[in-house]
MDAnalysis code that builds the backbone (N, CA, C; Angstrom):
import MDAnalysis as mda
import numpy as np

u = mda.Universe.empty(357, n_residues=119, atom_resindex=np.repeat(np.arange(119), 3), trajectory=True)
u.add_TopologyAttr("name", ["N", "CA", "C"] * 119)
u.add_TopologyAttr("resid", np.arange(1, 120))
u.add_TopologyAttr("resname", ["UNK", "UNK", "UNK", "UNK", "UNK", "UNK", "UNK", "UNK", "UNK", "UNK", "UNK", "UNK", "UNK", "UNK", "UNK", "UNK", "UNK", "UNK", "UNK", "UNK", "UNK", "UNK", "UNK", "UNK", "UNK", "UNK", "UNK", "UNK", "UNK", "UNK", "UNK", "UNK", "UNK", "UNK", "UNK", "UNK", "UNK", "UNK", "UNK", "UNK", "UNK", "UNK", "UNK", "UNK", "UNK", "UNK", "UNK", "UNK", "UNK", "UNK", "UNK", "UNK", "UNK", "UNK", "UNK", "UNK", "UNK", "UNK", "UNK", "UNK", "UNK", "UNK", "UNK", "UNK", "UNK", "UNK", "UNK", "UNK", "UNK", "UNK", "UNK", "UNK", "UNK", "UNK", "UNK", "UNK", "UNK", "UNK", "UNK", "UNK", "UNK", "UNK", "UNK", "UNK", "UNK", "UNK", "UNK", "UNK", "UNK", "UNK", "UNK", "UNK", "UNK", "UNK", "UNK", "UNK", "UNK", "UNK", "UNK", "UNK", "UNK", "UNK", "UNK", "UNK", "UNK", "UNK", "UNK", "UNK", "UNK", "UNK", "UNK", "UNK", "UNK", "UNK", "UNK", "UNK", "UNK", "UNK", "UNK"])
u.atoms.positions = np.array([
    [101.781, 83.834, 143.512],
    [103.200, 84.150, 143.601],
    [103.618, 84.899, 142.340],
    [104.382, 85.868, 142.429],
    [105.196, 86.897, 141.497],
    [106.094, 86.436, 140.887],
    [106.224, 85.956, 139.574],
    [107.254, 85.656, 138.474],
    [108.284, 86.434, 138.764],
    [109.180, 85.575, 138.788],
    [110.833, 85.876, 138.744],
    [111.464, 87.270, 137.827],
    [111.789, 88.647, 138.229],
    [111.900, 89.800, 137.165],
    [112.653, 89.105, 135.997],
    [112.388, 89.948, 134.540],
    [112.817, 89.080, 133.534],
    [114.180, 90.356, 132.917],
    [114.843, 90.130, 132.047],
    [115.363, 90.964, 131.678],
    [115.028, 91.758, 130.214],
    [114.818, 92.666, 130.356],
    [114.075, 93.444, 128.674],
    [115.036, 93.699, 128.037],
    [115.139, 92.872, 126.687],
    [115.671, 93.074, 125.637],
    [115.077, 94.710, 124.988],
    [115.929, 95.788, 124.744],
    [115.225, 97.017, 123.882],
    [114.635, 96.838, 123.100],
    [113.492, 97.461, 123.010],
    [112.384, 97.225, 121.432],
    [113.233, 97.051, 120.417],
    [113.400, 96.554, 119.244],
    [113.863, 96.539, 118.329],
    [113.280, 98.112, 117.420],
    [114.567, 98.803, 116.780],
    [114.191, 99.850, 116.175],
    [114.605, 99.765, 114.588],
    [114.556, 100.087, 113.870],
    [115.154, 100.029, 112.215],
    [116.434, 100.250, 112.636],
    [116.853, 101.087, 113.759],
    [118.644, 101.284, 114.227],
    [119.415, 99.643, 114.780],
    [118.430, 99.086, 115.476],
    [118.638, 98.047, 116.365],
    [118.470, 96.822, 115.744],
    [119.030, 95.820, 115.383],
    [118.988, 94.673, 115.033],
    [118.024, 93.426, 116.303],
    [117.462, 92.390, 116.041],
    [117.106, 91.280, 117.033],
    [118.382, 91.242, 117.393],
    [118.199, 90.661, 118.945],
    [119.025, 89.989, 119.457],
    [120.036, 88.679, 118.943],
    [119.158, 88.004, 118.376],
    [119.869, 87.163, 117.563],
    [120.525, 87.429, 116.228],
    [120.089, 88.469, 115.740],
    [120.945, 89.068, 114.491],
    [122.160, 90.407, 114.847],
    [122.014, 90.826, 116.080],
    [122.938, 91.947, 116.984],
    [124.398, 91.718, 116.613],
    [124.960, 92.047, 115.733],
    [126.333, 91.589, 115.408],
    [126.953, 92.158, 116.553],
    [126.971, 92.864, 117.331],
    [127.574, 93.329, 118.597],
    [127.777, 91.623, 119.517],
    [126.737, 90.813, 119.331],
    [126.361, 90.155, 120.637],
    [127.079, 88.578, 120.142],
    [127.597, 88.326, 120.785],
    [128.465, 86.615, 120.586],
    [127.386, 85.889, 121.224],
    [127.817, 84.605, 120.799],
    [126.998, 83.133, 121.121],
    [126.321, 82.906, 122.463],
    [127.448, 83.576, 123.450],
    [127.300, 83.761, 124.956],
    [126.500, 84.451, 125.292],
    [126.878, 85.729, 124.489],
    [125.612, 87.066, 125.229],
    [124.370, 86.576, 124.814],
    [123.969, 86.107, 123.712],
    [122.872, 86.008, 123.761],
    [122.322, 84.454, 124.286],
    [123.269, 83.473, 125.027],
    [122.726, 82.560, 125.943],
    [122.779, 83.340, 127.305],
    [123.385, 84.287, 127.959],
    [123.269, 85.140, 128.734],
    [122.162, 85.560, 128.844],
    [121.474, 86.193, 127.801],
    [120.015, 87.697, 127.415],
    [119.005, 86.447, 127.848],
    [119.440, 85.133, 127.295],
    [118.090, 84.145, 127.359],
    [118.134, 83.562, 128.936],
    [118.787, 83.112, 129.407],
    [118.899, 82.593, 130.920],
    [117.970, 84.090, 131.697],
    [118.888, 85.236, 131.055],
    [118.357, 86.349, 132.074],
    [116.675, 86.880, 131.909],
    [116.645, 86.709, 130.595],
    [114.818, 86.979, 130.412],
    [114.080, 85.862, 130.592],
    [114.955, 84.860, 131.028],
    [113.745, 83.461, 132.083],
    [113.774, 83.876, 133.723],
    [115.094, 84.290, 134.234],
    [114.948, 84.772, 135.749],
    [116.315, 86.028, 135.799],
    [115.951, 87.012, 135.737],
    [116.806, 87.866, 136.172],
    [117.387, 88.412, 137.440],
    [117.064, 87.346, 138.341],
    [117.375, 87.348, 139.598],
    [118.098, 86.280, 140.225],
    [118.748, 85.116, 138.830],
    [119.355, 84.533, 138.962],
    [120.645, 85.056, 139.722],
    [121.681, 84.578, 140.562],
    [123.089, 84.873, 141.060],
    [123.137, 84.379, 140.100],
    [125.065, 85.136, 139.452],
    [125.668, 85.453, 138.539],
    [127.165, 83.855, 138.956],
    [126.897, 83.675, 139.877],
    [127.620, 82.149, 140.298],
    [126.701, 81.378, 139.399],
    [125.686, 81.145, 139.628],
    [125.018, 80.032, 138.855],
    [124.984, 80.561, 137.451],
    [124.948, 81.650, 137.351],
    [124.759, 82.069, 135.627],
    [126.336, 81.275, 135.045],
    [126.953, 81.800, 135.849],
    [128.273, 81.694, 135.134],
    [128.728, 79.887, 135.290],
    [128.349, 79.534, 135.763],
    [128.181, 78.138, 135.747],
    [127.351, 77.160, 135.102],
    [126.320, 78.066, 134.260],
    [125.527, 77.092, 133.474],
    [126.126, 77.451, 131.946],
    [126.716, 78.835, 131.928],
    [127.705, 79.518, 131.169],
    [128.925, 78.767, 130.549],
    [129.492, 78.199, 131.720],
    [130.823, 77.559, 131.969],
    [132.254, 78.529, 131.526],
    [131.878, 79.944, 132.610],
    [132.263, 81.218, 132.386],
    [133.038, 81.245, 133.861],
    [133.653, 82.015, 134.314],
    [133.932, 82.824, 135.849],
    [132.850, 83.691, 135.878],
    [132.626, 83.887, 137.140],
    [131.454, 84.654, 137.932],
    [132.037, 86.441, 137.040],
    [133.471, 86.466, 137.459],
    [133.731, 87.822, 137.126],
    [133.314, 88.386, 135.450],
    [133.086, 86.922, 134.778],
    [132.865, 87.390, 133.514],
    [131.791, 87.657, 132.921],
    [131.227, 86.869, 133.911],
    [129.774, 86.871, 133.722],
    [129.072, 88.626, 133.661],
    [129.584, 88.728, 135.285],
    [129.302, 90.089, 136.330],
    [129.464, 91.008, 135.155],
    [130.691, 90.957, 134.282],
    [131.198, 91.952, 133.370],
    [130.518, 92.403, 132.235],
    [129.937, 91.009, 131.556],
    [129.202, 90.967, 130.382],
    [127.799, 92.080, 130.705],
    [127.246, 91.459, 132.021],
    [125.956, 92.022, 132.166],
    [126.573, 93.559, 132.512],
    [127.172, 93.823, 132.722],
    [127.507, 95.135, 132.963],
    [127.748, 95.871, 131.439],
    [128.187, 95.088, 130.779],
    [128.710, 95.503, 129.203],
    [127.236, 95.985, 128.533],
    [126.448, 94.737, 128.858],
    [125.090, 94.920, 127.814],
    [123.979, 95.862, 128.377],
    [124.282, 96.055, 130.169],
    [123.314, 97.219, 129.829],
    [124.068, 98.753, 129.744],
    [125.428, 98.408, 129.505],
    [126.362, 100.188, 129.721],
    [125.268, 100.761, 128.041],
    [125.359, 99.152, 126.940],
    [125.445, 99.274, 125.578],
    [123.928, 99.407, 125.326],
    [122.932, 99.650, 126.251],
    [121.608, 99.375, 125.705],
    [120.905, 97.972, 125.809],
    [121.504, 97.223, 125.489],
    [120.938, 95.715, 124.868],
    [120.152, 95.250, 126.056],
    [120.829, 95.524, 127.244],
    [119.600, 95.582, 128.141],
    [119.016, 96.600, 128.666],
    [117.230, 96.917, 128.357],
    [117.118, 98.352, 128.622],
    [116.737, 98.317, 130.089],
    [116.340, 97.368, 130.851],
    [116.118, 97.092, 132.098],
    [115.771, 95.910, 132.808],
    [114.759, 95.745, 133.987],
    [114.592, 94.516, 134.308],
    [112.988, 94.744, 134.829],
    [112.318, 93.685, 134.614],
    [110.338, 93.263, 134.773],
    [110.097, 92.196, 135.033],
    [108.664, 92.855, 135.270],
    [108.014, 91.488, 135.857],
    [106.837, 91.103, 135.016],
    [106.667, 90.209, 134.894],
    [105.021, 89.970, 134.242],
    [104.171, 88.936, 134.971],
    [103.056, 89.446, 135.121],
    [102.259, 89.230, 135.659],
    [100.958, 88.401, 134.992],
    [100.537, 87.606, 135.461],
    [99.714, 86.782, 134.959],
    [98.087, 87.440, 135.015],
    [98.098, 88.387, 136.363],
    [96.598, 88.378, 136.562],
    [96.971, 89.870, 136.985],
    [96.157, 91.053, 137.057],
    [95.413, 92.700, 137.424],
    [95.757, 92.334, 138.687],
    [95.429, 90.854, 139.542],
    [95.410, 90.950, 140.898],
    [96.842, 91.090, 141.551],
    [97.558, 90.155, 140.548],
    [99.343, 90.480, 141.096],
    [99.945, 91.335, 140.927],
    [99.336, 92.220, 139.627],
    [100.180, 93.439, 139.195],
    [99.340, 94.444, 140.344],
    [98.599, 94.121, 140.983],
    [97.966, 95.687, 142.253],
    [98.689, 95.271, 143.315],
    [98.746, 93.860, 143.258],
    [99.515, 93.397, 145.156],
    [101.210, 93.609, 144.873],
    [101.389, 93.044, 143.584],
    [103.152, 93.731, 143.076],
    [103.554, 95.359, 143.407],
    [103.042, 95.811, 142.902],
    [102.567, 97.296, 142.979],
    [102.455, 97.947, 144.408],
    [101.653, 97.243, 145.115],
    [101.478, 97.508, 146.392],
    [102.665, 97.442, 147.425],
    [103.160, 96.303, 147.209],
    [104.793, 95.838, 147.956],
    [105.407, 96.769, 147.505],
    [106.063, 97.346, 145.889],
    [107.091, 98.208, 146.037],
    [106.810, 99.434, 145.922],
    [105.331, 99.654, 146.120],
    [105.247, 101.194, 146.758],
    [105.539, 101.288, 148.493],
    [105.972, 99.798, 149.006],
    [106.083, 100.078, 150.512],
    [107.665, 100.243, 150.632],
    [108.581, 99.955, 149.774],
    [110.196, 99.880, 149.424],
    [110.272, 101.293, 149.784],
    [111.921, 101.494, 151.014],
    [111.951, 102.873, 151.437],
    [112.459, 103.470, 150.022],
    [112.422, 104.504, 149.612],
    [113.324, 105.300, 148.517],
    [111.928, 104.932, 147.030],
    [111.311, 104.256, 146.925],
    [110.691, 104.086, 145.730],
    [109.879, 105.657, 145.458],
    [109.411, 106.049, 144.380],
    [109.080, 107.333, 144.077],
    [107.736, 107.431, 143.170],
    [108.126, 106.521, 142.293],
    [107.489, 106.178, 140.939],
    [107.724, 104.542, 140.681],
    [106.742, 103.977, 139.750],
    [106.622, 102.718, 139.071],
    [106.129, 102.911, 137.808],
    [106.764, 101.751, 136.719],
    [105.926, 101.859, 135.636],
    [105.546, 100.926, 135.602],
    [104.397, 100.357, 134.431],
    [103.626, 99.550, 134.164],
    [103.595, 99.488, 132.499],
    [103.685, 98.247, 132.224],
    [103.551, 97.834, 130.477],
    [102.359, 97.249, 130.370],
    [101.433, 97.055, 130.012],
    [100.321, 95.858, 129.435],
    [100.203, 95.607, 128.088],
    [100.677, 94.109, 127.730],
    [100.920, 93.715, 126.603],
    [99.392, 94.064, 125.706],
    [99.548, 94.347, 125.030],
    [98.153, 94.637, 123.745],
    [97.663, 93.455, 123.745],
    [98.095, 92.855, 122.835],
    [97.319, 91.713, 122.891],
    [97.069, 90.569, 124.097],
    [97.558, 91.255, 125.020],
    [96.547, 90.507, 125.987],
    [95.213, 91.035, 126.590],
    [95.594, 92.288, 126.551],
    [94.449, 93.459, 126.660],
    [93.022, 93.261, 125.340],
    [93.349, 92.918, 124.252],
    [93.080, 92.132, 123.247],
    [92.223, 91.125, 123.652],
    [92.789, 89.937, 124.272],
    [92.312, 88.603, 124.534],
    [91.115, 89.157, 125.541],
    [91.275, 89.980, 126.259],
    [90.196, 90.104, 127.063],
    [89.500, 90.851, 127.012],
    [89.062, 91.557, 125.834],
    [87.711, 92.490, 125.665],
    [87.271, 91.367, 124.600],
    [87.775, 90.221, 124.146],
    [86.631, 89.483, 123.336],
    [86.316, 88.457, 123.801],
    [86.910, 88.291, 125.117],
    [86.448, 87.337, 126.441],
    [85.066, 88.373, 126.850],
    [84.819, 89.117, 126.949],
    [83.838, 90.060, 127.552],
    [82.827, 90.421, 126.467],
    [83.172, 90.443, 125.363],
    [82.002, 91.051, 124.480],
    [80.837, 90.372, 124.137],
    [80.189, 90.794, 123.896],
    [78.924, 90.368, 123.874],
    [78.455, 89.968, 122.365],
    [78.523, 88.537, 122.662],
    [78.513, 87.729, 121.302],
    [77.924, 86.571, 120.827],
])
């Protein structure tokens, strides 16, 4: 089964502060950024309820943080090559899809050429 899409915080740049140091971002947004980079497919009823927010404010915020960058999009991560080809596979069948990208963390790419080497 396919992990819940997460929400991507922007790389941090020498321009960009952490999330937690983002003087832009209040107490909320960034319990917001964290709920949303555990399931970003949460409904915004339950967000805003674990929030103890209105739905509309919720709806608003997330609209605020990605107008502002802070969110640069939304992913998936994948545990195994096999989910990211069958992931892959499903939303190349989505009508309108064109293109996909793909991230692979380094160091996991890392972990597994010294799982393999010969030692």
């Amino acid at each position: 089964m396919t992990p819940p899409p997460a929400a991507l915080y922007r790389a941090p740049d020498r321009n960009r502060p952490a999330p937690a140091m983002d003087p832009r971002l209040d107490a909320i947004d960034r319990q917001l950024l964290s709920l949303l980079q555990a399931n970003a497919r949460e409904p915004a009823a339950i967000l805003a309820r674990k929030l103890h927010l209105a739905r509309s404010t919720v709806v608003a915020r997330i609209a605020r943080l990605e107008r502002d960058g802070v969110i640069a999009g939304y992913g998936v991560r994948c545990e195994t090559h096999e989910q990211l080809d069958d992931l892959l596979d499903h939303i190349g069948l989505i009508d309108g899809v064109k293109q996909t990208q793909t991230s692979i963390v380094l160091s996991r790419r890392l972990d597994r050429r010294s799982a393999i080497a010969p030692g």
